[in-house]
N, C-alpha and C positions, 0 to 999 in steps of 0.2 A: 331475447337476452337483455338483459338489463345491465347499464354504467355498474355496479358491484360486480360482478361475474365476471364480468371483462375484464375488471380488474385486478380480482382474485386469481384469474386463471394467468394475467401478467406477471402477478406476485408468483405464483407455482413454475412459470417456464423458468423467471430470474435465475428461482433458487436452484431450480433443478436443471437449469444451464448451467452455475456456478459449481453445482456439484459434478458433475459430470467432467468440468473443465480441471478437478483437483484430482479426480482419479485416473483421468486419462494422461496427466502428465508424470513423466517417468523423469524424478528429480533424484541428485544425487544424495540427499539428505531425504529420508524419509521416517514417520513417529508413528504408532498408532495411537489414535483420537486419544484414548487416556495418557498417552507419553505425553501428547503435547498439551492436554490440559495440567498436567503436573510440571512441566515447564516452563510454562507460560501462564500472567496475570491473567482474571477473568477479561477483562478490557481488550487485554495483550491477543489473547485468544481472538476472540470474538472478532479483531482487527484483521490479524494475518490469517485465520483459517476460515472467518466465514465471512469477508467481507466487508463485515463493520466500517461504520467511522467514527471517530471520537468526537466529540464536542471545540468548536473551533474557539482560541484562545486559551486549553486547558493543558495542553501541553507543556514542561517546560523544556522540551528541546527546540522552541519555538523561539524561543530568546536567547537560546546558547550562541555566545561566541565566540569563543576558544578555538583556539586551531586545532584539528582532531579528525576521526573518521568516524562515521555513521557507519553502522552494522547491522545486520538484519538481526532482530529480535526472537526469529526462530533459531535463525541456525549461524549466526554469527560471521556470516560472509561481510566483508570491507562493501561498501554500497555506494555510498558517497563520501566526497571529500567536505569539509567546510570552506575549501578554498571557492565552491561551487554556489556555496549556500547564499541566498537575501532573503531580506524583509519584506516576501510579497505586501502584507498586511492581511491575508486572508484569515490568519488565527493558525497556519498548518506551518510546518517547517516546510521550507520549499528551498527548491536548487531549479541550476539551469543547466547540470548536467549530470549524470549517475559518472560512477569511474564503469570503467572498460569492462563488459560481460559480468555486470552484477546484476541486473533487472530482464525480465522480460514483458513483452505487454499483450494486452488485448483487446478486442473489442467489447465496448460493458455498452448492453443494450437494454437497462433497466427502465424504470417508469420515467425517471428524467431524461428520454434520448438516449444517445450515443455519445459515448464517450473512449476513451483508452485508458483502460486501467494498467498499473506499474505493480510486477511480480518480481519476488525474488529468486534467480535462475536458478539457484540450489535446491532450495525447498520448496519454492509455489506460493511462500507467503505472501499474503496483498499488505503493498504499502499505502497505496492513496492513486493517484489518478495525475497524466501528464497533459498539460494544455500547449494551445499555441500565443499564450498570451505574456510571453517572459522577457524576461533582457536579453540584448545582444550578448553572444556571439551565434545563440543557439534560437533563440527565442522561445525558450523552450520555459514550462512553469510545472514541475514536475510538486507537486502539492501532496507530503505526503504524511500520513499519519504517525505523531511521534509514539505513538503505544506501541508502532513496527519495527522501532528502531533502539538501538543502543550508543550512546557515546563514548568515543576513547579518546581521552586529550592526545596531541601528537607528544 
């Protein structure tokens, strides 16, 4: 077996772990594949339903900072607060903490390691990924993708 194969067949568990993990869960919002491609951006898609990440620094909710709530992009559940939100500097919107029963997580055991990805409890949408490298109180750096998200000034 040769380094390409091994890694093709890593690529194939990924997806096909990924996939498996969106049809096994029983969210209270659910689209069929063409409902959610008609309601959501190519990008927007690609982010919440299959993963994706965007490009870091392209965001503009990356610089937002207005007092407001962040909402999930699929299905508009309140997510986060901006009372929550800093300036990791990574290029991604990030907080130190989601509000109460909006996200849920998992383990993402792609080509980079292990990681914990951040979902949204309603639909399943993938926001981005939560670290242990944030500010006090939580130390939490929940790094998330703004194509997943939507802003409402308070």
């Amino acid at each position: 077996m040769n380094r390409r194969a091994v890694m093709m067949g890593g690529i194939a568990l990924t997806v096909l772990g990924r996939s498996a993990w969106a049809a096994e869960g029983s969210f209270e919002f659910q689209l069929t594949e063409a409902e959610w491609r008609a309601r959501l951006s190519d990008l927007a898609y690609r982010v919440l339903r299959e993963e994706a990440t965007e490009r870091a620094f392209t965001s503009p909710l990356d610089k937002e900072t207005r007092a407001g709530t962040y909402h999930c992009a699929g299905c508009d559940l309140p997510v986060f607060s901006s009372q929550h939100k800093y300036d990791s500097g990574t290029g991604w919107p990030s907080f130190w903490q989601p509000l109460p029963d909006a996200i849920r997580t998992k383990e993402d055991r792609s080509l980079f390691g292990s990681r914990t990805e951040v979902h949204c409890r309603r639909c399943g949408g993938h926001f981005g990924h939560v670290f242990g490298d944030g500010p006090q109180p939580t130390g939490k750096r929940y790094c998330m993708n703004g194509a997943a998200l939507t802003f409402r000034m308070a």
